[in-house]
Each structure stands twice: as structure tokens, then as C-alpha cells.
C-alpha positions as CSV (number, residue, x, y, z in Angstrom):
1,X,138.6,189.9,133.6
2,X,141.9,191.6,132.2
3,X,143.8,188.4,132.7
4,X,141.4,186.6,130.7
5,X,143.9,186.1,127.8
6,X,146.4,185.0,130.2
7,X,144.0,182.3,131.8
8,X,143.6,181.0,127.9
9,X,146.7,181.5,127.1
10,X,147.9,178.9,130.0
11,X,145.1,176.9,129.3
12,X,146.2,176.3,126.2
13,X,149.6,175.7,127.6
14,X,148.9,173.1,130.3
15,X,146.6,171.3,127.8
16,X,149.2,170.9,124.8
17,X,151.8,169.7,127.7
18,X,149.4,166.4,127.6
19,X,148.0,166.7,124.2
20,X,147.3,163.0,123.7
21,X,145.9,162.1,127.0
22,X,143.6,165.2,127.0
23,X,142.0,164.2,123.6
24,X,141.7,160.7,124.9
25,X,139.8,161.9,128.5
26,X,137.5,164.2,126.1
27,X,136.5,161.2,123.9
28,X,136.1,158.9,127.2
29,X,134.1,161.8,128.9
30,X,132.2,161.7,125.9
31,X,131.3,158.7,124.9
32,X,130.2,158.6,129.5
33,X,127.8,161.3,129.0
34,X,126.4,159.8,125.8
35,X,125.5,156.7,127.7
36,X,123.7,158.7,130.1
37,X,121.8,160.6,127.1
38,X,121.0,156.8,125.6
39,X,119.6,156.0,129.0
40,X,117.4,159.7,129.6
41,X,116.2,158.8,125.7
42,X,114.7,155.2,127.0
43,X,113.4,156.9,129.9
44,X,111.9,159.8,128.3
45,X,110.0,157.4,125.4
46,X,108.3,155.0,128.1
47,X,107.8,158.0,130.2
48,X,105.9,159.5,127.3
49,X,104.2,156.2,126.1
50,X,102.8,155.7,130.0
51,X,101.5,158.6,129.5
52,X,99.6,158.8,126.2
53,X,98.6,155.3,126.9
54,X,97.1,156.7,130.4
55,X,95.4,159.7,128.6
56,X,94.2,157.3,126.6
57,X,92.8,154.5,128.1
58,X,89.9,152.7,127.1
59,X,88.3,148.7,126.9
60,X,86.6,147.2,124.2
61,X,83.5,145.1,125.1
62,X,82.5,142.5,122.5
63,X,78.5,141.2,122.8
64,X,77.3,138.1,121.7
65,X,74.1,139.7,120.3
66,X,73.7,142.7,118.8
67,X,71.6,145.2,121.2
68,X,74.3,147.2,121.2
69,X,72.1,150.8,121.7
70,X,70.7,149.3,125.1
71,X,73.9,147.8,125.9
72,X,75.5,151.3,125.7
73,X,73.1,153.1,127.5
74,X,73.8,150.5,130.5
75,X,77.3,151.1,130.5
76,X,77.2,154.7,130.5
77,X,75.7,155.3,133.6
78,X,78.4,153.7,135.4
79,X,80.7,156.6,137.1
80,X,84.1,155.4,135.7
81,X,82.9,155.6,132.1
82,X,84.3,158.9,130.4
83,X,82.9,158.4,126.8
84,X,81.3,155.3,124.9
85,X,80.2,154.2,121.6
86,X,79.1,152.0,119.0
87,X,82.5,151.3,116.7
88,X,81.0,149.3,113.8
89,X,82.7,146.2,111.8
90,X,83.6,148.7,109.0
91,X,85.8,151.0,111.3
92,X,87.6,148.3,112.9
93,X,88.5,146.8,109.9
94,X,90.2,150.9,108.8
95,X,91.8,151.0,112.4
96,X,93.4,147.7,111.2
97,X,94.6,149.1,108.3
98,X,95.6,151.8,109.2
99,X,97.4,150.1,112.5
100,X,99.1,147.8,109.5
101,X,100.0,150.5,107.3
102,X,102.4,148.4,104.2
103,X,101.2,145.5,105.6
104,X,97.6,145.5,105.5
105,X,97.3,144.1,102.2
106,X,97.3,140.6,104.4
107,X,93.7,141.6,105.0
108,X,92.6,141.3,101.5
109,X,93.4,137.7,101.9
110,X,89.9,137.4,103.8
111,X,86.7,136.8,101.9
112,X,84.5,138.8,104.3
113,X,85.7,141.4,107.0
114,X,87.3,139.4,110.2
115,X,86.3,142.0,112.7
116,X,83.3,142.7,114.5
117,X,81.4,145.6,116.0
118,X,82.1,146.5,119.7
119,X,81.7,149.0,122.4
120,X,84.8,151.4,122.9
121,X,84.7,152.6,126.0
122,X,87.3,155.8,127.2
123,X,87.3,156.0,131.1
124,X,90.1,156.9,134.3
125,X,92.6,154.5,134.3
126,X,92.8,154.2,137.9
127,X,89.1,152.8,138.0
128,X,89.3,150.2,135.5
129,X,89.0,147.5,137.6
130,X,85.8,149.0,139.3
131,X,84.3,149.3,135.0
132,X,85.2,145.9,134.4
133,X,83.7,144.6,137.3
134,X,80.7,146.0,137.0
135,X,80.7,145.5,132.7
136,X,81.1,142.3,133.8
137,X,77.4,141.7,135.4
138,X,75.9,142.5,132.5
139,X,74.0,139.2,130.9
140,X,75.1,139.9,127.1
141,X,78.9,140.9,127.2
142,X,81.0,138.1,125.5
143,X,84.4,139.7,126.1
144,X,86.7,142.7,127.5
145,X,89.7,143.7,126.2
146,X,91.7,145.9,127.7
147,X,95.6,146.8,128.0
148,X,96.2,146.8,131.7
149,X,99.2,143.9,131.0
150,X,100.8,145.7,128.2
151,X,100.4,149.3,130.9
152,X,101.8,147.6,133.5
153,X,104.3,146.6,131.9
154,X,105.6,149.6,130.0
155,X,105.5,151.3,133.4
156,X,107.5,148.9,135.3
157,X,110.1,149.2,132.1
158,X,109.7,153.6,133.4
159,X,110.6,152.4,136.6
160,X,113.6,150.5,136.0
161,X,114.9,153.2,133.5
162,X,114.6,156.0,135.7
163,X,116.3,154.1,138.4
164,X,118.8,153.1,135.9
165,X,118.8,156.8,134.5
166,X,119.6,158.1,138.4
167,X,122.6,155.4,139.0
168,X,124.3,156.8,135.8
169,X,124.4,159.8,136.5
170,X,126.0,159.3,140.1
171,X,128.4,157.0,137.8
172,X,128.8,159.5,135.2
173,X,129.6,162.0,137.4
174,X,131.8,160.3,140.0
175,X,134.0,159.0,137.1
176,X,134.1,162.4,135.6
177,X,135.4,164.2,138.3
178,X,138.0,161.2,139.1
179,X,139.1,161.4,135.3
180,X,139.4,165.6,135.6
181,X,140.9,165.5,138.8
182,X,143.8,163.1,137.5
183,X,144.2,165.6,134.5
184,X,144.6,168.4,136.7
185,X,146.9,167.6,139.3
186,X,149.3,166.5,135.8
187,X,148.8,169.8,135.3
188,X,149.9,171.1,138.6
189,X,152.8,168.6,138.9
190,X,154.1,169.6,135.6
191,X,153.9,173.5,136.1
192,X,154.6,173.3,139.9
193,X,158.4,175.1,139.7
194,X,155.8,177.8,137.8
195,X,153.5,177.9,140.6
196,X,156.4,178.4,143.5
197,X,157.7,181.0,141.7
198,X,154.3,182.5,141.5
199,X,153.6,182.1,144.7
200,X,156.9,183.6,145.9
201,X,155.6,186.4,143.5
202,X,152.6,187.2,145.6
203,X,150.1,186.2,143.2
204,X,146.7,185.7,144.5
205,X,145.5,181.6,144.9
206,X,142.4,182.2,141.8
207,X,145.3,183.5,139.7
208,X,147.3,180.5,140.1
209,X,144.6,178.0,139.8
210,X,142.3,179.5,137.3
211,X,144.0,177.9,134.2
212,X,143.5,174.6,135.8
213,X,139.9,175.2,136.2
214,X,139.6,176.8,133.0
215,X,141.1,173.3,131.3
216,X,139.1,171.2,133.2
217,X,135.7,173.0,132.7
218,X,136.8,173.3,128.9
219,X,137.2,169.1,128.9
220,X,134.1,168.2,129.9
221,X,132.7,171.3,127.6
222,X,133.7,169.3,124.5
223,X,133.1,166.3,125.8
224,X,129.4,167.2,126.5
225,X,129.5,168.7,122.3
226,X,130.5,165.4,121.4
227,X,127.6,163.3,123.3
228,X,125.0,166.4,122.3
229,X,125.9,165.9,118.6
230,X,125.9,162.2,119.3
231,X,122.6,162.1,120.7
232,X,121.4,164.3,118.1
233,X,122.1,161.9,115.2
234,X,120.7,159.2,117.4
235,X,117.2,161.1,118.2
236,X,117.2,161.6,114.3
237,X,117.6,157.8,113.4
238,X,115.4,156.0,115.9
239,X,112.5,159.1,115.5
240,X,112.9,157.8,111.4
241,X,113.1,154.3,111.9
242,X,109.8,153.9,114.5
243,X,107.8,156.6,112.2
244,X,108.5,153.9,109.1
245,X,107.5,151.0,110.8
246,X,105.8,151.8,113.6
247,X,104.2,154.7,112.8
248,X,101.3,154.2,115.5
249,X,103.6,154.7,118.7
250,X,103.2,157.7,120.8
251,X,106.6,159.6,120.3
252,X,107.7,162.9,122.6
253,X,108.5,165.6,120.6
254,X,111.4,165.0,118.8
255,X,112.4,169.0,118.4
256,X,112.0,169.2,122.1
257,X,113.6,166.1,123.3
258,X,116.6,167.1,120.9
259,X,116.4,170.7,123.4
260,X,116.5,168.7,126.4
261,X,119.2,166.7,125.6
262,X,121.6,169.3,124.7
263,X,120.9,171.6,128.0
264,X,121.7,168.1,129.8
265,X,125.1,167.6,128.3
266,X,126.6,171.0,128.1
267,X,124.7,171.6,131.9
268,X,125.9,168.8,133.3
269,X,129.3,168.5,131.5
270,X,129.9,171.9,132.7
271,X,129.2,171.6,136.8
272,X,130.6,168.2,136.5
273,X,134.1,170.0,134.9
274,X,134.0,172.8,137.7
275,X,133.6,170.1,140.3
276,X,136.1,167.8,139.3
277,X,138.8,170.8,138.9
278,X,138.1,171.8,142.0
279,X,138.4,168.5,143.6
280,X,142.0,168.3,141.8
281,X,143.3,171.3,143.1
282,X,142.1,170.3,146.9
283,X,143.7,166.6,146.4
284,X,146.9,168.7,144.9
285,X,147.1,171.5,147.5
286,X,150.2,170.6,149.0
């Protein structure tokens, strides 16, 4: 801890000795871990949407007469069926509106209201196909709508992602300790008369190498502020963009999503810098 301003002060050394090329690995380190935040966003919005969406399942059954009350009664005695009722014409057509938002003044285009009354039916998702089966033995049902396509695909788009988010981060992280590694045996070839002579010195290994560690870790440090404040301005544009014109899609939580993104970079940045000094003084030793 006494040598602390020694360790900085050699830092500082061995990273002016390759000013250029330093600033170019922190911007390429960067802009790495910023694609790996683009791809944990994705992830984390389909994630969430799965989610909601599963929370919130339901089916709309459509009659084609208008005994609704006995209709409803039927259905809920079935086991899968978590809550039902009776949504009228009138509050389909304000869920359309509503769904619209600016653009709903395409429904006052229509003479009479377009929609009609059906059942809305909330129930576990994993027994759908049991409901609908048996919804669909009832005489008087005309059709059932449901979102199992639109589900299935959103969580195959999950899948993918995090599959996608787990390959970048073995890419992100094997190029970033390739990238440090190169930077630090510069480092040591261009101080190496200064490490023989502290060698012949008797000065401990962690005193020679520290400053190397120290650079490295401090790389990938900024790098990873770069990506954060990146990712940051991104969160802030697409959570803007999708609340103005989509403002019915589930969204995370934007305050905590922006929290989660910047312990990823600075975490990762930071083991990832360790690492890769480490793995340039090994590859260096002799």
C-alpha cells in the first residue's frame, strides 16, 4: 500500500510509452463490451415480454349467440380456467383505442362499433391446450383466439438471444484478454532493461509486475465507462421511442436495467482486465 503512488506513477509511464495504441485498444474494448450490452438488452426485453405475456395469458372465445351468462358458467368449471368474464362490445371497442392510441381516430371511420362481445378467459399457460380442447366441445362457441403463435415465438427469439448473449461473452472476453495481453508484454518488452535491473535489485515479482496489472485492469476499466455510458444513452432512446409508439409493450424497468447494465460492464471489464494482464505476464515470463 505505500508503493501505491509508485505503481500509478509507472502506470502512467508504461501507458504514455504507447499513448496511441492504448486509446485505440480502450475504444476497441469498448465498443466489444457495448455489443455484448446491445445483446443482454435484446435478451433482457424478450425475457421480460415472455414473461408478462405468461403472467398474463388468456383466450378470447367469440359465441355465435348471445347466452353468454350460461356460456360462462360452463367454462368456469373447467380446472385450467383462472378467471372469466363477459367483456361487452363497448370495452372492446376502448381496449382498441386505447391499443391505437394517435391512431385510433381510424375507428371513427365506422358507422357502428366493429367489435363484438366475448368471453375473456385468464388461465395457466401451460394448460392451454387442455382449455381449448375442452372450450372447444361446447355447441355455441364460434371462435378462440389465443396467442400461443405470437408466445412461441417471442420465446424461441429468448432462446436464440441468450444463446447468442453466452457466445459473446466467451468472444468478448477471449478477445479481451488477447488485446490486454498484447498491450502488456509492449509494456514489458519496452521497460525490460528496467526490470533486469530490478530484478538484480532484489525486488519482489508483485513489485515488478504490478504496474502492468494496474494498466491493464485500468484499460478495460474505461473501456467498460465507455460501453456503460453507451448503453445508457441507448436504454434512454429505445425506452422513449417504444413508449411513443408502442406504448402497450411490456418494458423491464428501465432504472433497473440501466443498474444491471453498468455492474456488467465495470464487473466484467474489470476480471476480464485482471485476467488478461495476468495472461501477458505468464506468455512474457521469460
Amino acid at each position: 500500500m505505500k508503493n501505491t503512488g509508485y505503481f500509478l506513477k509507472e502506470t502512467w509511464r508504461i501507458f504514455k510509452s504507447h499513448t496511441f495504441t492504448n486509446i485505440l485498444s480502450i475504444v476497441s474494448i469498448g465498443l466489444i463490451l457495448l455489443m455484448f450490452s446491445l445483446i443482454f438488452m435484446g435478451w433482457q426485453f424478450t425475457s421480460n415480454i415472455v414473461e408478462i405475456v405468461r403472467n398474463e395469458a388468456e383466450i378470447d372465445v367469440y359465441l355465435n349467440n348471445s347466452d353468454f351468462e350460461n356460456t360462462r358458467d360452463s367454462i368456469a368449471n373447467f380446472p385450467e380456467v383462472r378467471e372469466i368474464r363477459i367483456v361487452e362490445k363497448e370495452e372492446a371497442y376502448a381496449k382498441m383505442e386505447k391499443i391505437l392510441g394517435s391512431e385510433s381516430k381510424v375507428l371513427t371511420y365506422f358507422d357502428e362499433n366493429p367489435f363484438q362481445s366475448y368471453l375473456e378467459i385468464k388461465m395457466n399457460l401451460d394448460e392451454v391446450n387442455s382449455l381449448i380442447d375442452n372450450i372447444e366441445k361446447i355447441e355455441n362457441i364460434d371462435y378462440i383466439r389465443d396467442n400461443r403463435d405470437i408466445l412461441d415465438r417471442i420465446d424461441s427469439i429468448s432462446k436464440v438471444l441468450s444463446t447468442l448473449n453466452h457466445l459473446i461473452i466467451l468472444a468478448v472476453g477471449i478477445t479481451t484478454i488477447l488485446i490486454i495481453s498484447h498491450m502488456i508484454r509492449q509494456g514489458i518488452y519496452q521497460f525490460k532493461d528496467k526490470i533486469s535491473t530490478l530484478n538484480l535489485l532484489g525486488a519482489p515479482p508483485l513489485f515488478i509486475v504490478a504496474p502492468f496489472i494496474l494498466e491493464g485492469t485500468l484499460l478495460t476499466v474505461f473501456s467498460g465507462i465507455i460501453s456503460a455510458l453507451a448503453s445508457i444513452l441507448i436504454i434512454n432512446m429505445v425506452f422513449g421511442n417504444i413508449s411513443g409508439t408502442l406504448p402497450f409493450l411490456p418494458l423491464p424497468i428501465k432504472n433497473e436495467m440501466i443498474a444491471m447494465t453498468i455492474y456488467l460492464n465495470m464487473s466484467i471489464s474489470f476480471i476480464l482486465g485482471i485476467l488478461g494482464s495476468i495472461f501477458g505476464l505468464m506468455t512474457s515470463k521469460n
